[in-house]
N, C-alpha and C positions, 0 to 999 in steps of 0.2 A: 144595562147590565142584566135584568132580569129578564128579556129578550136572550139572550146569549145562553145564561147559565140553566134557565128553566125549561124542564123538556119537558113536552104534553104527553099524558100516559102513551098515545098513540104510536109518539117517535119513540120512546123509549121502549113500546114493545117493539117495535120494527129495530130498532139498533141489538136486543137483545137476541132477536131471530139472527140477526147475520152473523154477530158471536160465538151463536150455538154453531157445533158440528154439524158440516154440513149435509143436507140430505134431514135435518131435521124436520124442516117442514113436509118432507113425503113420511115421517113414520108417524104409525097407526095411532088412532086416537090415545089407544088403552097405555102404551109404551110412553105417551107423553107422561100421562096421568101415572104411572107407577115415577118416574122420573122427578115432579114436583111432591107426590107425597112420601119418594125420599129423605128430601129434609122437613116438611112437615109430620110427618107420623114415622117415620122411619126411626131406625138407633139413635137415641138421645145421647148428648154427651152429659155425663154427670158430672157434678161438681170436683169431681178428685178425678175422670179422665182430662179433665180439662184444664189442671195440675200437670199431669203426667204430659200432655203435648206442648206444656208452656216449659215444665223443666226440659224436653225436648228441643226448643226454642233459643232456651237459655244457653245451652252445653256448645253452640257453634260459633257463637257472638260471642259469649265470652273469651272463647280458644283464640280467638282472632284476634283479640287486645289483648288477653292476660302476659304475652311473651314479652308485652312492650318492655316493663322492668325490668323483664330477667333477661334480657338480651346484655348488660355487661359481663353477668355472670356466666352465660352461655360463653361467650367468648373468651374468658378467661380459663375456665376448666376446657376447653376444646378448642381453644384456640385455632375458632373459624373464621376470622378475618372479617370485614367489611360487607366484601361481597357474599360470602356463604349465610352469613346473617341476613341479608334483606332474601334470600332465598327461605330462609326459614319460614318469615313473615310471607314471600309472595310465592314461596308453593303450597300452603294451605290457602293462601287467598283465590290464585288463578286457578286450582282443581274446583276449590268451593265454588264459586262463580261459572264455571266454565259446564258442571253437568247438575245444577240447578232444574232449570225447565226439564231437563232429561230423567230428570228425578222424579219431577210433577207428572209428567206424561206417562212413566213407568205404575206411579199411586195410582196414576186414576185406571190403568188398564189390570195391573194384576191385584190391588187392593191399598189399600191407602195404608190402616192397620200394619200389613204383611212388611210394607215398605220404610215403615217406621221402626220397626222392629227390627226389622234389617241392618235399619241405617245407625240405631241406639248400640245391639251389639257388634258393628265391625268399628264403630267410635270407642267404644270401650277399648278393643283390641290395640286398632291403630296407638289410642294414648299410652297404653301399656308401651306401645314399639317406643312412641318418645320417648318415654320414663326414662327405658332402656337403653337409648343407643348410646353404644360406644363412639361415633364421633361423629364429627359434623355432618358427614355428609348423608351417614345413615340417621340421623335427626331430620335429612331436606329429605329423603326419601320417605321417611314416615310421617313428615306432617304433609306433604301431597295425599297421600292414602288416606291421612285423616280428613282431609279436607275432600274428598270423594264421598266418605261414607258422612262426613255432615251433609253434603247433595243427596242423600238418599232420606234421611231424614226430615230436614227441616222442611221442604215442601209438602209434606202429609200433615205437617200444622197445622197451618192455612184454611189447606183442600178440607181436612177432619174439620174442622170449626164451622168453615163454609156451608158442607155438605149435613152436618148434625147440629144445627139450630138456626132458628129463624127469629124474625122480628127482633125485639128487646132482649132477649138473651145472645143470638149473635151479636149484637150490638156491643154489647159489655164484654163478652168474650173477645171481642175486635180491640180492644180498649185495653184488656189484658193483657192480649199479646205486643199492642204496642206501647204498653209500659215494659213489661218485660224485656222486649229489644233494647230499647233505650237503656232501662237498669241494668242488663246484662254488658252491656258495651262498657257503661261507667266503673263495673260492679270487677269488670275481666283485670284491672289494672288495679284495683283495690287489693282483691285480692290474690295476686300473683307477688305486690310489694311484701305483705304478710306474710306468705309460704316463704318466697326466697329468704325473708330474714329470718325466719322460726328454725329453719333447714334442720327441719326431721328427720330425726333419724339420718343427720347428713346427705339428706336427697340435695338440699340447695336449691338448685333450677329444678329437679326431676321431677319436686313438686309439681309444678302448677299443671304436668300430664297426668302424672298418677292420681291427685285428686280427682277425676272425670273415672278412672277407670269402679269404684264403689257406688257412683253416682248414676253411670251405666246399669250396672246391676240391679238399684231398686228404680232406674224407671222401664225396666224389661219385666219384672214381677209386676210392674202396676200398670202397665202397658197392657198386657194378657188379658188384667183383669179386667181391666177400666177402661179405656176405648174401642169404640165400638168399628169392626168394620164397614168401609165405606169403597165404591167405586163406581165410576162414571157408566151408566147405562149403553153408552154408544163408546165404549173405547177406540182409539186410534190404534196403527201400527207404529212405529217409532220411524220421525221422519230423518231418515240416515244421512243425507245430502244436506238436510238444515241441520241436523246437530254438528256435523262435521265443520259446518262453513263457521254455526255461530264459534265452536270452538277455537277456530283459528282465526276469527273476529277479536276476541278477546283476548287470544295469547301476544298476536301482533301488537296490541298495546297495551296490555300491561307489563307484558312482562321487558320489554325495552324501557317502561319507563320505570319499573321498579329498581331494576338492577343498573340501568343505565350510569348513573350516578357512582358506582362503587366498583363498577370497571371500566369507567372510564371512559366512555361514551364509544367502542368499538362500532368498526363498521356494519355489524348486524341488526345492531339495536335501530339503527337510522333506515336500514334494509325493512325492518321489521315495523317500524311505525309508518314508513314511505306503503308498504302493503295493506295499513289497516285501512284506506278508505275505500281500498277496490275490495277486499276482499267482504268488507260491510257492506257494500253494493253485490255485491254475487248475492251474499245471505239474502238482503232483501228483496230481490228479481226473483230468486228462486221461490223464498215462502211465498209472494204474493201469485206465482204462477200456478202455485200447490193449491191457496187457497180461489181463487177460480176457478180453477180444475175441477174443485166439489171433493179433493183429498182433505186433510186435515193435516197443515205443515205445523210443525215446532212452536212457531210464534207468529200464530193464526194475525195480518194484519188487520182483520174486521173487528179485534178484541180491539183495536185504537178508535172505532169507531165509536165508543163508549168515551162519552164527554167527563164522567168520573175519572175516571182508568186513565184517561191521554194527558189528562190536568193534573191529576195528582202523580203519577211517574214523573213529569217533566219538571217537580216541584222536588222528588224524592231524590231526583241527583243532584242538585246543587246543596242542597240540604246534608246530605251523606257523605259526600266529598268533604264540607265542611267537619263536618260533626269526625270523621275519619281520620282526616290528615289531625285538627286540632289534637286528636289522645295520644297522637304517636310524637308530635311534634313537644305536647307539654311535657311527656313524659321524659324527653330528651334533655330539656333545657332546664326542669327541676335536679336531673341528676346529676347532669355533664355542665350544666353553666351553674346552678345554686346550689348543686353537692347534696343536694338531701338521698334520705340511704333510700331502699326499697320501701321499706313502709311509709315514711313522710312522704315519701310523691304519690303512693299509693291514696294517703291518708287525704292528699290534698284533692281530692276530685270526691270525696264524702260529704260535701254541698250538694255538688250537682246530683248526685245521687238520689239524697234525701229528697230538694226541691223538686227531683224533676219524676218520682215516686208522689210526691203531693198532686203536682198539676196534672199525672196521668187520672189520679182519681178528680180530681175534680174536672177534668176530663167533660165526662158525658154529660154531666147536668148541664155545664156551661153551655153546649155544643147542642142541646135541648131549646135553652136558648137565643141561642144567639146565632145558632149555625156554622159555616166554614170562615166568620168572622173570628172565630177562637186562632184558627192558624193566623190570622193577618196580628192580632194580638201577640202571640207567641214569638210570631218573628221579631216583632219590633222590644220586646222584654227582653228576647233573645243578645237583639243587637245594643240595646244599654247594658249590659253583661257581657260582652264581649269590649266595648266602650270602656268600660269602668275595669276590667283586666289589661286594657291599653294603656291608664293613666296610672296605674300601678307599675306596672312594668316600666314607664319609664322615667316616675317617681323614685322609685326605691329600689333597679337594680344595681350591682347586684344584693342588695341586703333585704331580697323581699322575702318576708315573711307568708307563716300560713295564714296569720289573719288576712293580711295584705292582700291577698290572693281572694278571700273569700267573698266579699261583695260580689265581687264579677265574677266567678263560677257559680256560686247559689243563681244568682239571676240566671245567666246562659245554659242551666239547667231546669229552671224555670219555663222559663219558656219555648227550650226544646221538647219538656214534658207537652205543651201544649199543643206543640206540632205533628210529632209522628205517630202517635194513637189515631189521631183523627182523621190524617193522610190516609195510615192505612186501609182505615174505615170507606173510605170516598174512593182511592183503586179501586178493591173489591166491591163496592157495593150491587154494582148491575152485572157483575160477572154471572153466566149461568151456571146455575149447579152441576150440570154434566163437563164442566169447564174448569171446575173448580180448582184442579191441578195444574193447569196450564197456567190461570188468574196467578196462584198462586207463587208458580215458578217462577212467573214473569217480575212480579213483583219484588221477590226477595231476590232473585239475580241482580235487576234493574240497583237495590238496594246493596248489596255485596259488590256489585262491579263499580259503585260509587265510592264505597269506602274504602276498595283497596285502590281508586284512582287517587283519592285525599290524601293516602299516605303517600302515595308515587311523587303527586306533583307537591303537595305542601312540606310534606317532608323533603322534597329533593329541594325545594326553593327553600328552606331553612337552612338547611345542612351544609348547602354550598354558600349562603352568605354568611353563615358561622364560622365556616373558617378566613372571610376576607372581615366581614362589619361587624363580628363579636357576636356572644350569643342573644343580647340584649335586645343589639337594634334588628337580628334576626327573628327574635321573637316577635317584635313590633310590627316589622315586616309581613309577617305571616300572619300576624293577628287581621292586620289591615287588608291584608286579599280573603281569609272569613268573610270578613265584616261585608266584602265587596258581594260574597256569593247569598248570604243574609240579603243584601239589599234585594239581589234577584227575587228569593223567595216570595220578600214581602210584596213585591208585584206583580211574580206569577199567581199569588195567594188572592187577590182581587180576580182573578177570571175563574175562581172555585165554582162549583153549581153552590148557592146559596145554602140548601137544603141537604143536609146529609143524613143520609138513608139510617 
């Protein structure tokens, strides 16, 4: 194993040269050296910008889970049917995912800063249009647009953190932000249960947009202040022919498999999934033709050449998918099989929260010691929590309680905490700084087109045995195909690089 996982500085400078945009090795000494003490002596991130790009972080992830609750009450004031409903959920998902890297690739060319900025005030806007609409469908039309302007945002995270510190404070900044992801995903359906029962001011559902839009505002004020501008030294031009292909790589499948289910498996969605594997073959021919060429395509494939990056992506989709379908699917069968209102199902994911808030912080020290043995760890705490919510469920349904509930979500948020801080950490680690938006894109797309595939499939595989084998043995069901993609992790998680950066 330490054959495999351990590179000699050697290979690892040589894997981070091909990474780099190309034509790096012909620029002039000096242009290197301004380049690396970009993020050595360049704009520091201070302790309150580095706030300001994690509430940045926060505001997208959570928009993506908060809807789960309020989707009864959506559909009753607007009576949007079935299928209008998972359009809600999968046009903020498939815009978010679909111009992701195109977002990265934009920060690192005209300003990381600029891009954030951008991407904070047309999210504020967009949420105002949710608050707003008058019906469903202008609700599916503005949560696409919001899910746009989160692609323009969230990848300056990343690239800002990446690009404005080094050593042991990127490290703990890395750790941040993947606590934040995680708490943010748990934190979306807390509280979205809250708002809809408080229903302010009779907003009801209107809530859980309009709160984003004052949230917007103070991180535009501290955004100004507080993060520092940043962008890639050698920018690229925007690769037209890869964004276009990856875009229709990802629509061809998700969006058949999101809707499929709620209209009825018509003959386009089967057109549309039948096209996803050529059209993913075009993508790939084309960026690898771009990236020989000596151009810089979309999603450079030398960035896979990085033994970090290829291991931990290939760990971050089974894991995402899990972790994705699981909130949509609990949220489902607390409401519609056990009856609890918006807050008790909200209230019932306030373990995993907590726990998985503790094991982000404890986090780095462990990972000091022990190395990417922390994930192998995580997974398997993960998977007795997941185990111990199995024997519950079909102990005590339908009479399951929030205790009942609690052993196995505190656990399976336990050990999720352990997992994706550290992931994230091991993607990014060899990414190059002039890269850093790409790294980045790549990442959280990889990371967003998992979680709305978890809702697609686990949600579709619940939902249709819900109405034949009950919601129970539904639940059990689903819980047990988790359990199956946990197993994967924990032995993807054995071919980690040892050592994390």
């Amino acid at each position: 194993m330490t054959d495999v996982t351990n590179v000699t500085e050697t290979q690892t400078s040589t894997i981070r040269a091909r990474a780099a945009a190309p034509g790096a090795a012909k620029a002039p000494g000096r242009t290197q050296t301004r380049a690396q003490n970009h993020t050595s002596s360049g704009p520091a991130l201070s302790p309150l910008g580095l706030f300001t790009v994690l509430l940045g972080a926060a505001l997208p992830l959570i928009d993506f889970f908060i809807v789960n609750v309020a989707l009864p009450t959506m559909d009753h004031d607007l009576h949007a049917g079935p299928a209008v409903l998972e359009l809600v959920v999968a046009g903020y998902g498939v815009a978010y995912a679909v111009l992701l890297v195109l977002g990265g690739r934009l920060g690192d060319t005209f300003g990381r800063r600029r891009l954030f900025l951008a991407g904070m005030a047309a999210f504020g806007l967009t949420s105002l249009a949710c608050g707003l609409a008058p019906d469903a469908w202008s609700l599916v039309g503005a949560r696409v647009a919001q899910g746009a302007s989160a692609a323009l945002m969230l990848p300056q995270v990343l690239a800002t953190i990446h690009s404005s510190t080094s050593g042991s404070r990127r490290a703990r900044a890395l750790s941040m932000y993947g606590a934040t992801a995680g708490l943010s995903m748990v934190a979306g359906q807390i509280l979205g249960g809250v708002l809809v029962a408080a229903d302010i001011a009779g907003t009801g559902w209107r809530a859980v947009f309009l709160v984003n839009v004052p949230v917007a505002l103070i991180g535009l004020v501290l955004a100004v202040r507080t993060v520092p501008e940043t962008r890639s030294e050698r920018p690229a031009p925007v690769d037209v022919p890869g964004t276009v292909l990856l875009a229709l790589s990802l629509i061809t499948l998700m969006v058949p498999l999101t809707e499929g289910r709620a209209a009825g498996w018509p003959l386009w969605t089967w057109l549309g999934l039948g096209a996803f594997p050529f059209v993913a073959a075009a993508f790939y021919a084309v960026e690898r033709r771009a990236d020989r060429a000596g151009t810089t395509p979309l999603l450079p494939p030398s960035l896979f050449a990085l033994p970090g990056l290829r291991r931990g992506l290939a760990m971050v989709v089974p894991f995402s998918i899990g972790f994705g379908g699981f909130m949509f699917v609990i949220a489902v069968a607390l409401q519609q099989g056990l009856r609890y209102g918006p807050v008790d199902a909200g209230l019932a994911l306030a373990p995993m929260a907590t726990t998985f808030f503790v094991a982000s912080l404890l986090g780095p020290r462990l990972v000091g010691r022990y190395g990417s043995r922390v994930v192998t760890a995580g997974g398997l705490i993960q998977a007795v929590g997941i185990a111990l919510l199995m024997l519950a469920v079909w102990r005590n349904w339908p009479d399951l309680s929030l205790a009942g509930l609690l052993p196995g979500v505190a656990l399976a948020g336990f050990g999720q905490g352990l997992q994706l801080p550290v992931l994230i950490r091991i993607v990014l680690a060899d990414v190059p700084s002039e890269r850093a938006g790409v790294g980045s894109g790549v990442m959280v797309t990889t990371q967003q087109s998992a979680l709305a595939l978890g809702v697609a499939t686990l949600g579709t595989l619940f939902l249709s045995l819900g109405s034949s084998a009950g919601m129970g043995d539904a639940l059990l069901i689903t819980l047990a195909a988790q359990l199956g993609a946990i197993a994967l992790t924990l032995l993807m998680s054995l071919r980690l690089p040892r050592t994390v950066a």
